[in-house]
SERO-516696 format. One record per residue (C-alpha): residue number from 0; residue in three letters; x, y, z. Coordinates in Angstrom, 2 decimals. Layout:
residues N
<NUM, "ALA", <X, Y, Z>>
...
end
This chain:
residues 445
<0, "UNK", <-29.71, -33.85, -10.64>>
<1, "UNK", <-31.09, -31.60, -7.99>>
<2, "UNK", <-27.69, -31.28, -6.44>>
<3, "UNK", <-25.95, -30.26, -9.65>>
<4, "UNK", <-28.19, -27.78, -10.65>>
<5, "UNK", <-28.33, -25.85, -7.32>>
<6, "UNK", <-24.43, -25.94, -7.64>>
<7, "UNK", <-24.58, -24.51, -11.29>>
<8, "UNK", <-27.34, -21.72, -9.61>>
<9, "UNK", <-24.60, -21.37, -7.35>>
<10, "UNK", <-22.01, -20.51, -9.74>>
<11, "UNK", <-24.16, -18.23, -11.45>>
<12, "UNK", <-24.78, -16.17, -8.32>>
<13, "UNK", <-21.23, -16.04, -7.50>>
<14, "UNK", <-20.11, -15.04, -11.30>>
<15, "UNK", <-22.99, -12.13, -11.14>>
<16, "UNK", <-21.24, -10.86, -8.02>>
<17, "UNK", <-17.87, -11.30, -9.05>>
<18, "UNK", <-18.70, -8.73, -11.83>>
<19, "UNK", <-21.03, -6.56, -10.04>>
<20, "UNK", <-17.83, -6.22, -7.65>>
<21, "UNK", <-15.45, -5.63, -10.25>>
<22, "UNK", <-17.44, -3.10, -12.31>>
<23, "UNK", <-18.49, -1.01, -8.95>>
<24, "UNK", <-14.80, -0.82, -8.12>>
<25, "UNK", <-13.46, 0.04, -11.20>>
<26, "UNK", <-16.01, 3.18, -11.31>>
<27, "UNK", <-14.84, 4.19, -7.66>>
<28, "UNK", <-10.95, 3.95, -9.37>>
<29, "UNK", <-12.02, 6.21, -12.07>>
<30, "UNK", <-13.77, 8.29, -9.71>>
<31, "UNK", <-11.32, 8.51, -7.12>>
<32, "UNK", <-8.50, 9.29, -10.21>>
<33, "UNK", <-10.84, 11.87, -11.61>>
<34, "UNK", <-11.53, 13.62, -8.16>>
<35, "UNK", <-8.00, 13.71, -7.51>>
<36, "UNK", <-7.14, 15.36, -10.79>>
<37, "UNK", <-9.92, 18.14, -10.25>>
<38, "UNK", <-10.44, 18.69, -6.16>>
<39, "UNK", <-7.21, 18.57, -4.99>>
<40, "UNK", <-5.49, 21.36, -6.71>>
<41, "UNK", <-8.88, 23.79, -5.38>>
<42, "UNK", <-10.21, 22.02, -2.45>>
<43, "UNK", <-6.59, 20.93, -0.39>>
<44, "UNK", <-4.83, 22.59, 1.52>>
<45, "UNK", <-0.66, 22.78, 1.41>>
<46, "UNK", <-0.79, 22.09, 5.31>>
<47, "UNK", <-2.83, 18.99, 4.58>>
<48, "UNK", <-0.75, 15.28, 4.72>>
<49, "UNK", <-1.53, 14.46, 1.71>>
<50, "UNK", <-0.38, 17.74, -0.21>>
<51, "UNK", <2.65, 18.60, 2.31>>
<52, "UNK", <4.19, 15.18, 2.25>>
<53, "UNK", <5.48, 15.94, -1.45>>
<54, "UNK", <6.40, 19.18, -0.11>>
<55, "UNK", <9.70, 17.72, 1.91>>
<56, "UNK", <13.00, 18.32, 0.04>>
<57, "UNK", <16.39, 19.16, 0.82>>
<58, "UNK", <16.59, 22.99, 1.30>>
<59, "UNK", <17.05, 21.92, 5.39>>
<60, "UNK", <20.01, 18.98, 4.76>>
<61, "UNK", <19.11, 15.54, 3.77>>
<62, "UNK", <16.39, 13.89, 5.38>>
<63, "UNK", <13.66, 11.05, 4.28>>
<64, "UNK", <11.22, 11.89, 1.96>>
<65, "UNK", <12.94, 14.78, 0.51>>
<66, "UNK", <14.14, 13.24, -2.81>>
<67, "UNK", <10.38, 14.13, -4.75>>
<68, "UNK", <10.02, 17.84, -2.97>>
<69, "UNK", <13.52, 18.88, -4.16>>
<70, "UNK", <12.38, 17.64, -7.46>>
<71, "UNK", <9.34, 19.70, -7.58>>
<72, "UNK", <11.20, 22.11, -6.11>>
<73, "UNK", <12.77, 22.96, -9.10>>
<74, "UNK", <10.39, 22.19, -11.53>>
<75, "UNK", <8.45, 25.35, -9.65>>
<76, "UNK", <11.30, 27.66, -9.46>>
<77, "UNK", <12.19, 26.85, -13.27>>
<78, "UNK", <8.51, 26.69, -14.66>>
<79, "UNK", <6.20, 28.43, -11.88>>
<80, "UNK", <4.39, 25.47, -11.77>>
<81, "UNK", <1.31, 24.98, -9.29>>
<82, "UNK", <2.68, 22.55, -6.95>>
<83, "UNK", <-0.50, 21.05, -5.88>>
<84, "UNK", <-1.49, 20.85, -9.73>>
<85, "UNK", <1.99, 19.09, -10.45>>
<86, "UNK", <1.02, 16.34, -7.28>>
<87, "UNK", <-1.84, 15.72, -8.96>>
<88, "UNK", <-1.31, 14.93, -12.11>>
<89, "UNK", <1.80, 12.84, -10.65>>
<90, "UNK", <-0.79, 10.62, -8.84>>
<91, "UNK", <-3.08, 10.15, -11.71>>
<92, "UNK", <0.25, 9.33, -13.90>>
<93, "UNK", <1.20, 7.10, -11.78>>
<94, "UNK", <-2.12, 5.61, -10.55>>
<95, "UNK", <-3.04, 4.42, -14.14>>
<96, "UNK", <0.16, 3.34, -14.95>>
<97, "UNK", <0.12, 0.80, -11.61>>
<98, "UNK", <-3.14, -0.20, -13.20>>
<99, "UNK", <-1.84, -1.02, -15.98>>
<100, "UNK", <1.31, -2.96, -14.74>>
<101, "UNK", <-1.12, -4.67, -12.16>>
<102, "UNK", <-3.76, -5.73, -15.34>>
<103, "UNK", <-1.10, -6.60, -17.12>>
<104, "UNK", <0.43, -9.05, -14.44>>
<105, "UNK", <-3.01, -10.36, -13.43>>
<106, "UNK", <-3.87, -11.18, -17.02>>
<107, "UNK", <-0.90, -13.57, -17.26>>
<108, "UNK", <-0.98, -15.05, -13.78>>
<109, "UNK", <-4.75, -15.58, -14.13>>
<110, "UNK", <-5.24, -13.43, -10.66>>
<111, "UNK", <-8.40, -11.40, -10.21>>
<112, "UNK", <-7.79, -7.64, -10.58>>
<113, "UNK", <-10.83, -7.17, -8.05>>
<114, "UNK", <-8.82, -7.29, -4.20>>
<115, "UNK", <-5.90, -4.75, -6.05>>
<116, "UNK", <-8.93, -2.45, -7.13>>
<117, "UNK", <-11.18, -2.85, -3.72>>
<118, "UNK", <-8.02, -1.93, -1.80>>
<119, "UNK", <-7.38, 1.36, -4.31>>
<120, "UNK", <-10.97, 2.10, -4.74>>
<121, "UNK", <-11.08, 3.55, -0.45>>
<122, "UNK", <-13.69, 2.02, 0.38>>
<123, "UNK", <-12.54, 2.65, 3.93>>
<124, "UNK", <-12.12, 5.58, 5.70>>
<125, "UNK", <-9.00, 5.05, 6.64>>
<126, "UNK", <-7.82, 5.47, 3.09>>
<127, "UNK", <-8.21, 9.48, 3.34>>
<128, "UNK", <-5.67, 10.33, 0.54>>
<129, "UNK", <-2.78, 8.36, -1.71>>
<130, "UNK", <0.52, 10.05, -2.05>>
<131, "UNK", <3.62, 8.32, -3.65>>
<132, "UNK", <2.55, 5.04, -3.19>>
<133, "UNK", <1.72, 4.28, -7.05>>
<134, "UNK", <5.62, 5.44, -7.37>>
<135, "UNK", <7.19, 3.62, -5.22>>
<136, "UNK", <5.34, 0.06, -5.88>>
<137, "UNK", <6.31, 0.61, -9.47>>
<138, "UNK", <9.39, 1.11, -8.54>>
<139, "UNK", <9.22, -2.06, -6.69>>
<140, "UNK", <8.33, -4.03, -9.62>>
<141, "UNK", <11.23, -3.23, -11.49>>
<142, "UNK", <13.29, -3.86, -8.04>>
<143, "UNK", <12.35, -7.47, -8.11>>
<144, "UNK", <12.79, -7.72, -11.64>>
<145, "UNK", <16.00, -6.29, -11.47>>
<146, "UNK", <17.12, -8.86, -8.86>>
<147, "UNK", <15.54, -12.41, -10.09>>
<148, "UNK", <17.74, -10.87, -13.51>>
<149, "UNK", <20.81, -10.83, -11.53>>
<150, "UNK", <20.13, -13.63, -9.54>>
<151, "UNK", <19.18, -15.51, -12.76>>
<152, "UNK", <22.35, -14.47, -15.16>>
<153, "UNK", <24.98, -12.84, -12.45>>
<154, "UNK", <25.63, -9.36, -14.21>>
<155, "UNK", <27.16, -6.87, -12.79>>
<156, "UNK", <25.43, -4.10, -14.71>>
<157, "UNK", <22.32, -5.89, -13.46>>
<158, "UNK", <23.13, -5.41, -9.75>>
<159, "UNK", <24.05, -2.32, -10.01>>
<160, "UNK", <20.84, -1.06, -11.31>>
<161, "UNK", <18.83, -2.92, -8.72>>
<162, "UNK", <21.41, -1.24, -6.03>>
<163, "UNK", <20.43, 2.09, -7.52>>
<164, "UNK", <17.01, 1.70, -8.17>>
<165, "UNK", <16.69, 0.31, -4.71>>
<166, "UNK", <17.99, 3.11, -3.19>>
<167, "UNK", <16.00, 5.14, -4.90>>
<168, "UNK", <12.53, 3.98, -3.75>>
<169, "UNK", <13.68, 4.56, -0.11>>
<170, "UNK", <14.72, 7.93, -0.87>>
<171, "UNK", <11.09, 8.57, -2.07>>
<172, "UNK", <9.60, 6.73, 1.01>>
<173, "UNK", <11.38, 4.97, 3.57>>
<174, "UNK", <8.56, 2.25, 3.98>>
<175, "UNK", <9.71, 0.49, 1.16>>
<176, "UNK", <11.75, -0.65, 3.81>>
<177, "UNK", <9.83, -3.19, 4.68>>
<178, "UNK", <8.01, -4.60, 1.97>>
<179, "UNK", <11.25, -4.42, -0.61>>
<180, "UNK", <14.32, -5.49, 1.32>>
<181, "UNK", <13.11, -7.80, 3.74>>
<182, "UNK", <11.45, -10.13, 0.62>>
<183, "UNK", <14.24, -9.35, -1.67>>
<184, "UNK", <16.78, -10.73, 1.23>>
<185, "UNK", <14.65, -14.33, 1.73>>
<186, "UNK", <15.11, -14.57, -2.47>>
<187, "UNK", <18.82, -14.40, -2.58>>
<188, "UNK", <19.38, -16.21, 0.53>>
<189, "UNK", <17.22, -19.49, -0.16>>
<190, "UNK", <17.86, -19.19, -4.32>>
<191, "UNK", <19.91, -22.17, -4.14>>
<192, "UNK", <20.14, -25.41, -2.48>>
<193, "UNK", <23.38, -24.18, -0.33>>
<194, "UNK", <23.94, -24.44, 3.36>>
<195, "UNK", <21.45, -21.71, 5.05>>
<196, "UNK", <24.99, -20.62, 7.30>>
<197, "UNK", <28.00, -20.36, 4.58>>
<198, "UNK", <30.32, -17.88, 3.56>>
<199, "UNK", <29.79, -17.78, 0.19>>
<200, "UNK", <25.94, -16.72, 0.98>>
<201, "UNK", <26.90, -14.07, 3.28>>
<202, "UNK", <29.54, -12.37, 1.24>>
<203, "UNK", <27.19, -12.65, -1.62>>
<204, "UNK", <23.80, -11.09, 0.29>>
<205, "UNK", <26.28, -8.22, 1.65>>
<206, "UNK", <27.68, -7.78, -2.12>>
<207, "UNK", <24.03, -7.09, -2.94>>
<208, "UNK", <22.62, -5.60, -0.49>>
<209, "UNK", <25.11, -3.34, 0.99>>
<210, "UNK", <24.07, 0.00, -0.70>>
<211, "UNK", <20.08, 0.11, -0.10>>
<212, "UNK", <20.62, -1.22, 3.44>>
<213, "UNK", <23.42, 1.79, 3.80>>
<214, "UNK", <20.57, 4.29, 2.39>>
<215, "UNK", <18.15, 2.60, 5.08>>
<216, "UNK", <20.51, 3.77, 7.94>>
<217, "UNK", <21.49, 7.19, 6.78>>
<218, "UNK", <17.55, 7.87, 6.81>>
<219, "UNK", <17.14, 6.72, 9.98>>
<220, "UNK", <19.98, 8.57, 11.27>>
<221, "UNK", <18.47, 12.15, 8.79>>
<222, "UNK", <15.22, 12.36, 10.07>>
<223, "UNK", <14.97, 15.95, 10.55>>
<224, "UNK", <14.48, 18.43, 12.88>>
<225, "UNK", <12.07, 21.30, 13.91>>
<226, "UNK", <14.57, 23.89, 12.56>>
<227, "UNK", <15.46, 21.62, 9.35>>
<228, "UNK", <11.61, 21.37, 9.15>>
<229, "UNK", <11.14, 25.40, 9.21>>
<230, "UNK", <13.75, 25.65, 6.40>>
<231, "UNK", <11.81, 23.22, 4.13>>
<232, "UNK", <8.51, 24.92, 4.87>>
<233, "UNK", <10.31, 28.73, 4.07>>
<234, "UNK", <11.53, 27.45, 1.03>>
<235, "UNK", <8.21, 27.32, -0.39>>
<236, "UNK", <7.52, 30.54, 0.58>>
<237, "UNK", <7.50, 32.01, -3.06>>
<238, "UNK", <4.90, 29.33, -4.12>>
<239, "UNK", <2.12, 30.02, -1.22>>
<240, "UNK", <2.88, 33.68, -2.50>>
<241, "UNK", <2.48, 33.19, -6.42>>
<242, "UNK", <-0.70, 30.53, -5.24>>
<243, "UNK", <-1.98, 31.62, -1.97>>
<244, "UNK", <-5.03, 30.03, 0.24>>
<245, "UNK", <-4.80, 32.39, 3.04>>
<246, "UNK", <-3.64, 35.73, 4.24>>
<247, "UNK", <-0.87, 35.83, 6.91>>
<248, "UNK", <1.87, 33.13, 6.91>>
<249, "UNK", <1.34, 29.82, 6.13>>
<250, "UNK", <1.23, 26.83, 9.13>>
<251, "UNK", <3.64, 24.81, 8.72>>
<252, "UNK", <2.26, 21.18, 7.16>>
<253, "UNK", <1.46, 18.18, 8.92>>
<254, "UNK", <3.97, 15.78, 6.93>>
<255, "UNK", <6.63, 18.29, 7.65>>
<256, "UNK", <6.23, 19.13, 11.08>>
<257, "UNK", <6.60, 15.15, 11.06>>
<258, "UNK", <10.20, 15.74, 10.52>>
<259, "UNK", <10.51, 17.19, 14.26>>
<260, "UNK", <8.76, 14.46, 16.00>>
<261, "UNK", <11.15, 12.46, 18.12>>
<262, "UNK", <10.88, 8.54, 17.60>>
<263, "UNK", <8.49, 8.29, 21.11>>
<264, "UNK", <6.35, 10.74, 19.85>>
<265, "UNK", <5.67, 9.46, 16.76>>
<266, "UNK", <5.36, 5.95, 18.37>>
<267, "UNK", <2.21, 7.01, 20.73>>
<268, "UNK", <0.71, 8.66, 18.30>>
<269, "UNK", <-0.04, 6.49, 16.11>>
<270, "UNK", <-0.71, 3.72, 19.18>>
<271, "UNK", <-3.42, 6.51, 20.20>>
<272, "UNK", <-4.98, 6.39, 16.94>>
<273, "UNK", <-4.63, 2.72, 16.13>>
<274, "UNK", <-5.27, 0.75, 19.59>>
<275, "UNK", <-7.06, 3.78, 21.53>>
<276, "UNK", <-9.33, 6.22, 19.90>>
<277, "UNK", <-9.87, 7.34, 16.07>>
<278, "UNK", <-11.06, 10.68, 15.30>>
<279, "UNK", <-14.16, 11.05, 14.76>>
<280, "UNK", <-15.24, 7.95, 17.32>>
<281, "UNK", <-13.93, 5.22, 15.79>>
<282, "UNK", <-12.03, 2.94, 18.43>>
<283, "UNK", <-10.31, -0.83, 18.72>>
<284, "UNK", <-12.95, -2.95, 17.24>>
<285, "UNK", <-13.07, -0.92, 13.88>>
<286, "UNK", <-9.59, -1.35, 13.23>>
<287, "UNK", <-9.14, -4.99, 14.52>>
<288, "UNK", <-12.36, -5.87, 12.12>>
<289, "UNK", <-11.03, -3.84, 9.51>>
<290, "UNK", <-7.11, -4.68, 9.09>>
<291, "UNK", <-8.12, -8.47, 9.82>>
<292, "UNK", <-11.47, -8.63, 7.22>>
<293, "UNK", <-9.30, -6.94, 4.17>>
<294, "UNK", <-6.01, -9.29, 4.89>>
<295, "UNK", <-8.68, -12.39, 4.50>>
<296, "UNK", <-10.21, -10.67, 1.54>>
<297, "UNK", <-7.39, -10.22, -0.10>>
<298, "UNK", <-6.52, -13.80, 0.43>>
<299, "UNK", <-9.74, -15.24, -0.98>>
<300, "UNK", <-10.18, -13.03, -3.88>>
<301, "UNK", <-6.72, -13.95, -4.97>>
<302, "UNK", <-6.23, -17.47, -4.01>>
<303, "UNK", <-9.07, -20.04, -3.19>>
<304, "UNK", <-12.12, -18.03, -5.77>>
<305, "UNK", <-11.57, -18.47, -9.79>>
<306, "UNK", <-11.22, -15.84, -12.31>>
<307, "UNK", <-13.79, -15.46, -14.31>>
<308, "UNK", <-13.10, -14.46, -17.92>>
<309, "UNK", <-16.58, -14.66, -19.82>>
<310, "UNK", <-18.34, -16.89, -17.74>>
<311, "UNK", <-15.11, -19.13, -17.94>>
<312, "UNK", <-13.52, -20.35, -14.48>>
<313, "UNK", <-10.07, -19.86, -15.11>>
<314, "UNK", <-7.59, -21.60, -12.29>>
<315, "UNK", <-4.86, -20.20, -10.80>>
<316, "UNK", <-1.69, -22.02, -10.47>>
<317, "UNK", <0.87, -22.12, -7.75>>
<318, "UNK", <-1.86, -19.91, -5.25>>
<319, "UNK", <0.28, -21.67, -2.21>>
<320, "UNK", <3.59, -19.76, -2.87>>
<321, "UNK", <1.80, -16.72, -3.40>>
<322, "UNK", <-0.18, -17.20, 0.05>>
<323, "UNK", <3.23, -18.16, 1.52>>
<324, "UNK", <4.86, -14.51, 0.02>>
<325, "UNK", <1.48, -12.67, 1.14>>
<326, "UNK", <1.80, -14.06, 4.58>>
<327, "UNK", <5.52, -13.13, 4.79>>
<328, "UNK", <4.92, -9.93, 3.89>>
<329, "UNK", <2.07, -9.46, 6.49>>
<330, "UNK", <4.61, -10.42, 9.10>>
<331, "UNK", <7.13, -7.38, 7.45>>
<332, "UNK", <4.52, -5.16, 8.22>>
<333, "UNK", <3.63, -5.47, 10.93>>
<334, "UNK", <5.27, -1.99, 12.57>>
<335, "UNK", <3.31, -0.36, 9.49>>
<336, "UNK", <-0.13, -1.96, 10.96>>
<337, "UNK", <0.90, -0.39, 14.97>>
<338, "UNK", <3.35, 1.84, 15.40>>
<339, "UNK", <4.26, 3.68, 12.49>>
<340, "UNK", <1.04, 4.48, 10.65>>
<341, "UNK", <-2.62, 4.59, 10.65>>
<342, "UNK", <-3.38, 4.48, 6.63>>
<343, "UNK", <-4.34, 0.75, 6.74>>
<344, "UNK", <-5.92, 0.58, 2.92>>
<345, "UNK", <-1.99, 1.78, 1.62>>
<346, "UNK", <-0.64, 0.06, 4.08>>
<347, "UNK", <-2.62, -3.33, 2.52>>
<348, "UNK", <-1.77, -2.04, -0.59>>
<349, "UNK", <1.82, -2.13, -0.36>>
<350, "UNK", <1.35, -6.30, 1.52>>
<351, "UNK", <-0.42, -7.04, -1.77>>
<352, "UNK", <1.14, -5.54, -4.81>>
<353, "UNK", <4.42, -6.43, -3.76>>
<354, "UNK", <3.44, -10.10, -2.84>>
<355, "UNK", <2.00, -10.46, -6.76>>
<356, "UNK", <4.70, -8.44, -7.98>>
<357, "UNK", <7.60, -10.71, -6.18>>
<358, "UNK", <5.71, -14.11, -6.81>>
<359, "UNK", <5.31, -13.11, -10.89>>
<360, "UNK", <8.65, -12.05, -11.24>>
<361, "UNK", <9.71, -15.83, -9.34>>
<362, "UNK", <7.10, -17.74, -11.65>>
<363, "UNK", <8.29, -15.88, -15.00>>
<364, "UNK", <12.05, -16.86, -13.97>>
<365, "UNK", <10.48, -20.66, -13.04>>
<366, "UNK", <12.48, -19.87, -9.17>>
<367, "UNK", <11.87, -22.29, -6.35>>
<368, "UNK", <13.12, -20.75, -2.98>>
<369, "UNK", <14.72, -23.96, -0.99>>
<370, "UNK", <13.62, -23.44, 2.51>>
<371, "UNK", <14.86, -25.96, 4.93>>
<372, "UNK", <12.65, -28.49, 5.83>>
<373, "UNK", <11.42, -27.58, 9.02>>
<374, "UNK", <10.89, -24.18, 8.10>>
<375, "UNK", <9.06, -25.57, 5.24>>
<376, "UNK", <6.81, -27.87, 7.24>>
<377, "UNK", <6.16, -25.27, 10.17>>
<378, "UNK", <5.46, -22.51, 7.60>>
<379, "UNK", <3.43, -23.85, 5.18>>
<380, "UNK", <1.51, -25.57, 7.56>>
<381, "UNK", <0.25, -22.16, 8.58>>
<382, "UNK", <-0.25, -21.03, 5.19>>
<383, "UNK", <-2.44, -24.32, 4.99>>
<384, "UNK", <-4.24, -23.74, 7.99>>
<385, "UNK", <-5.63, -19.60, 6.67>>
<386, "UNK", <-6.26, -21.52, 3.28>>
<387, "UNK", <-8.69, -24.13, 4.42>>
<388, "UNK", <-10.91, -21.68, 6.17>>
<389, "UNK", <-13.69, -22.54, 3.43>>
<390, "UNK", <-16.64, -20.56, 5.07>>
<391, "UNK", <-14.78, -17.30, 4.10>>
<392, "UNK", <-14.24, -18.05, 0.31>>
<393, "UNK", <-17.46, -16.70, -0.69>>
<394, "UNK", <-17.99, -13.24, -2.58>>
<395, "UNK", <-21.09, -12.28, -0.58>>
<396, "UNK", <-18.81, -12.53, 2.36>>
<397, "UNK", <-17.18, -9.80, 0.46>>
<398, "UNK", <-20.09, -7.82, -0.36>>
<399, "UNK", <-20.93, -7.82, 3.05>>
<400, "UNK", <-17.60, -6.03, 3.69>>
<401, "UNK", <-17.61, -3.42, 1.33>>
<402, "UNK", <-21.15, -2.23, 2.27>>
<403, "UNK", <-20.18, -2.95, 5.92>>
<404, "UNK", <-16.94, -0.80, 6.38>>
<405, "UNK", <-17.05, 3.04, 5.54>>
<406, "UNK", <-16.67, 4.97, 1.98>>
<407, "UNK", <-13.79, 7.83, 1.76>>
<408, "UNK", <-15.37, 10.51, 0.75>>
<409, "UNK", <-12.02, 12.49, 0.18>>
<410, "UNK", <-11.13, 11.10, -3.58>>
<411, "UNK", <-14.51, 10.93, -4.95>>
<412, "UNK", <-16.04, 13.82, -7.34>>
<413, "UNK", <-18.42, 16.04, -5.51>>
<414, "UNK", <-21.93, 15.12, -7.13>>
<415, "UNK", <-24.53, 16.97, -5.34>>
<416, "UNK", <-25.86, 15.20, -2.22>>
<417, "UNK", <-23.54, 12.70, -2.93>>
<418, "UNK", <-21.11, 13.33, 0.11>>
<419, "UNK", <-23.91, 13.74, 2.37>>
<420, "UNK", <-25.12, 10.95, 1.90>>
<421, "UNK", <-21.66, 9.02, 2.38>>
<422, "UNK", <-21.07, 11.02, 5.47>>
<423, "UNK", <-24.12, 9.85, 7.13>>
<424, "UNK", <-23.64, 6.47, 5.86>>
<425, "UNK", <-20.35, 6.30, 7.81>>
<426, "UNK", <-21.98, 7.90, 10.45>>
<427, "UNK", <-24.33, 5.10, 11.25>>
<428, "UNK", <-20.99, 2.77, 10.62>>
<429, "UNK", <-18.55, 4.47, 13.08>>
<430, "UNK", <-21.44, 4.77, 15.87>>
<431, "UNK", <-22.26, 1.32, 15.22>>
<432, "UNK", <-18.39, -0.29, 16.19>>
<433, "UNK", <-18.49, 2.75, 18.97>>
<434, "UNK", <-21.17, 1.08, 20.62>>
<435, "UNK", <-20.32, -2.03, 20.30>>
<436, "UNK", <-16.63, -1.86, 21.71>>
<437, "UNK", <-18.04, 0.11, 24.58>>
<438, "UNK", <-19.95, -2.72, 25.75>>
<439, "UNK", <-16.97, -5.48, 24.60>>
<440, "UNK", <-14.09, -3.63, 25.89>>
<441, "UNK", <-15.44, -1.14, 28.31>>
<442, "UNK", <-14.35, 1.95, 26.42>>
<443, "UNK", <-16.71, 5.36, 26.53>>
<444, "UNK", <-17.67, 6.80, 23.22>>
end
């Protein structure tokens, strides 16, 4: 008797945090959505990554990225539209419209909204600012719809809008890359029960596949240039005139000067930031703690805890496929996590909402990939092995985390003394895993 009712105490505790969690994150969303729509038009800058990243187009030739910026482009030369306005309201657009898809696909799946909305919320540093991210994931939803259609019926029309839309999302941002075709391309090969090796698979997955992989390489081989890069930044020259910040020219913004950067370059750069040193102090054992605590998170919120729905413990079905796409999808991006950026909270983001996006797309169709039986074994067996780690599947493990790891201070509205306070609350944070990887791995602070 004594047993059960410490277990029902138990489950009281945990329900109480599960909503104290949920409620606290969906504030920081609204916040963050809110600050974006009224600081960054006044308080960013068109040099800063997060503004001058939209700013890429095609006035230089074709490079990656440039498909939005051309876009805005014109809508400033037709309408003299702010620019930095017009990225705003594009990321609170498309912000609550992922939230909405993501409810929406929760609801029915009976997943927990709370690791999506931890992830958006920034509760890291490293989260600084979104850009097209809400774009491109919603773009990825219909991607994988579009495919388990054609995969499901065999229409032409079908795979030609997939193609399309496919191509699309990389010509908004090429890291779609690796969370859309490398997912997409384990679907249509182990859809049926066939022979993994066999022509008619292979003539098939090129059929498919063909166009977005063809967009993949013509980005690699456009990346720009420092003179391509000056002609994008001149042809906004008219717009830092009509809505100036300073007097004299304008530099030239991070994201675009990006465009110059030979592969090596930007290679050790982000090594220096990810393995080496962070601004600011933060250093090896931040990230490694950080990357590692919000893949686990992610992975217990999700999978092995209930959903609560009015103090009802709703169970989720088929959590071992999902862990098996989440894990897969890890793996994908894993040149996202080292070498090729440093914004870990998107970079989770993107691992995440494409693994529930894929796996609800498979379980509305009622798909079963058939991977061969060693594969199967060896794979699973892993998924088995992250799954079982019971000690983990606990939500104060997750409070711990969220009050452990740094707030972004850069999407929030700026209430008095509020920023302060988060600035000296990372403060103690950052000079807390400085210290500590001094004295583990020998590194001065």
């Amino acid at each position: 008797m004594l047993s059960l009712m410490m277990r029902r105490q138990a489950a009281k505790i945990q329900y109480t945090l599960y909503i104290f969690l949920t409620v606290y994150m969906w504030l920081i969303v609204i916040g963050r959505m809110a600050g974006t729509l009224l600081n960054l038009p006044v308080t960013s800058y068109y040099k800063d990554f997060n503004v001058s990243d939209w700013l890429i187009n095609y006035q230089g030739g074709f490079v990656r990225r440039g498909l939005v910026g051309e876009s805005l482009l014109w809508l400033f030369e037709t309408t003299q539209f702010s620019p930095k306005l017009c990225v705003a309201l594009i990321l609170v657009v498309s912000m609550t419209v992922f939230l909405v898809v993501m409810y929406e696909v929760c609801k029915r799946m009976n997943y927990s909204m709370l690791p999506v909305l931890l992830i958006i919320s920034g509760w890291t540093s490293s989260a600084n600012a979104y850009r097209k991210d809400f774009i491109i994931l919603l773009l990825a939803f219909l991607v994988f719809c579009l495919l388990i259609k054609y995969l499901k019926h065999k229409q032409i029309t079908v795979l030609v809008a997939f193609q399309l839309t496919s191509s699309l999302t990389l010509l908004i941002h090429e890291v779609a890359i690796f969370f859309i075709i490398p997912i997409s391309f384990l679907v249509v090969w182990f859809y049926d029960n066939e022979k993994i090796f066999c022509k008619n698979k292979m003539r098939e997955a090129l059929s498919i596949f063909i166009i977005p992989i063809g967009t993949a390489i013509l980005l690699f081989l456009c990346k720009g240039s420092y003179p391509v890069a000056m002609d994008i930044w001149d042809s906004w020259n008219s717009a830092f005139t009509l809505y100036p910040e300073t007097q004299g020219t304008m530099p030239m913004g991070q994201a675009v000067e990006f465009l110059s950067w030979s592969i090596d370059k930007i290679v050790d750069f982000h090594l220096q930031l990810n393995f080496r040193y962070h601004e600011g102090g933060t250093v090896i054992l931040y990230y490694v703690l950080m990357v590692v605590l919000m893949l686990v998170m992610v992975q217990y919120i999700i999978l092995l805890n209930p959903t609560y729905r009015k103090g009802v413990v709703s169970k989720v079905d088929n959590t071992k496929s999902l862990s098996a796409i989440l894990l897969f999808q890890i793996i994908c991006m894993i040149p996202m996590f080292t070498v090729l950026s440093c914004d870990y909270c998107r970079t989770v983001l993107y691992v995440v909402a494409s693994s529930i996006f894929m796996h609800y797309h498979l379980c509305k169709e009622k798909i079963i990939l058939h991977l061969p039986w060693s594969l199967d074994c060896k794979y699973f067996s892993l998924v088995d092995s992250i799954r079982n780690q019971k000690y983990l599947s606990s939500y104060w493990f997750y409070l711990f985390v969220v009050l452990l790891f740094p707030l972004s201070d850069s999407g929030c509205i700026d209430v008095p003394g509020c920023c302060y306070v988060i600035k000296e609350y990372n403060y103690i944070n950052i000079k807390l895993f400085a210290t500590l990887s001094h004295y583990l791995f020998g590194y001065s602070v």
